[in-house]
C-alpha positions in Angstrom: 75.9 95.7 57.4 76.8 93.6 60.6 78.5 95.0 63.3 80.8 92.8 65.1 80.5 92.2 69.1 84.0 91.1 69.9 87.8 90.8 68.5 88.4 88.7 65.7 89.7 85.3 66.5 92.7 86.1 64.5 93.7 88.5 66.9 92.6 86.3 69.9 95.1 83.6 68.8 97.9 86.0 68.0 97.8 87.4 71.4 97.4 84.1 72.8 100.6 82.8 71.5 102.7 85.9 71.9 101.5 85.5 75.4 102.5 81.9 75.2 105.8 82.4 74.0 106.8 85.7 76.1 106.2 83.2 79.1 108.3 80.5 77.6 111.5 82.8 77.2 110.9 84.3 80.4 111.2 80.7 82.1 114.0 80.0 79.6 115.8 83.2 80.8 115.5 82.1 84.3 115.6 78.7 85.0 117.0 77.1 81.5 120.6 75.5 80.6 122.0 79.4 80.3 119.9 81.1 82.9 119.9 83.2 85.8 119.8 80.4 88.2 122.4 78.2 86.5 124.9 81.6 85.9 124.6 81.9 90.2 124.7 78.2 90.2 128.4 78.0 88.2 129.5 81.0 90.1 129.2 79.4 93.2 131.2 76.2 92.0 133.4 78.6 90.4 134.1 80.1 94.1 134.4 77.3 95.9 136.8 75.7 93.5 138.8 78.6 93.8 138.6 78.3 97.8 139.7 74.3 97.1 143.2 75.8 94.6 144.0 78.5 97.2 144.2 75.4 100.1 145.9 73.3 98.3 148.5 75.5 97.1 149.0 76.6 100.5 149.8 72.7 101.3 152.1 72.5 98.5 153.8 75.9 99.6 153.9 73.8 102.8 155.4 70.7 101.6 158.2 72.7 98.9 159.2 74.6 103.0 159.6 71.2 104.6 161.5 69.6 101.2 163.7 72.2 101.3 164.6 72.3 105.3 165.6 68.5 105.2 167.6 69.1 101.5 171.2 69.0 101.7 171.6 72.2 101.2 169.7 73.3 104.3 169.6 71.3 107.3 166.7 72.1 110.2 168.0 70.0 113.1 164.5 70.2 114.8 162.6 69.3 111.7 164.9 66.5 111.8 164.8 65.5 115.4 160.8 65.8 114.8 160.7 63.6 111.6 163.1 60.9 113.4 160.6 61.0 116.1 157.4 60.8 113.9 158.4 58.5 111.4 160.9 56.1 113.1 159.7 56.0 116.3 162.9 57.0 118.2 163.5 59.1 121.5 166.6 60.5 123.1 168.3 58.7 126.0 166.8 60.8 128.3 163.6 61.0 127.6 160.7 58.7 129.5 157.9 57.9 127.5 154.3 57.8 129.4 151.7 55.6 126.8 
């Protein structure tokens, strides 16, 4: 009868490749197309694009203000004087402009 010295390379190679493919899905887990790094990755675009809708509706909450001072409805004389001024170019009689 022999006796044997060591494991059975059976057992050697099943180790070995549940080894081998515990590391794989770990990596996977971490650094693949659904992993940790790419979840904090689409979070943080998912934040900032949030940031980017919140400023921009604040400009068009902005805008729909100014559109409706200068509607017929509602006149703002100074928004009006200040428009004339911007866009046009004009000044009041008694005004002295310094360039």
């Amino acid at each position: 009868m022999t006796q044997r010295s060591g494991p059975a390379v059976g057992t050697i190679l099943y180790f070995f490749g549940t080894l081998v493919l515990g590391l794989y899905f770990a990596f996977a887990a971490v650094q693949g197309n659904y992993g940790v790094f790419k979840r904090v990755e689409v979070q943080a675009e998912g934040a900032a694009l949030e940031a980017e809708l919140q400023r921009l509706q604040d400009e068009v909450a902005e805008m729909e203000n100014l559109t409706t001072r200068l509607s017929d409805t509602y006149l703002d004389l100074d928004l009006l004087d200040q428009q004339a001024r911007d866009v046009l170019g004009l000044i009041r009689a008694d005004e002295v402009v310094i360039q």
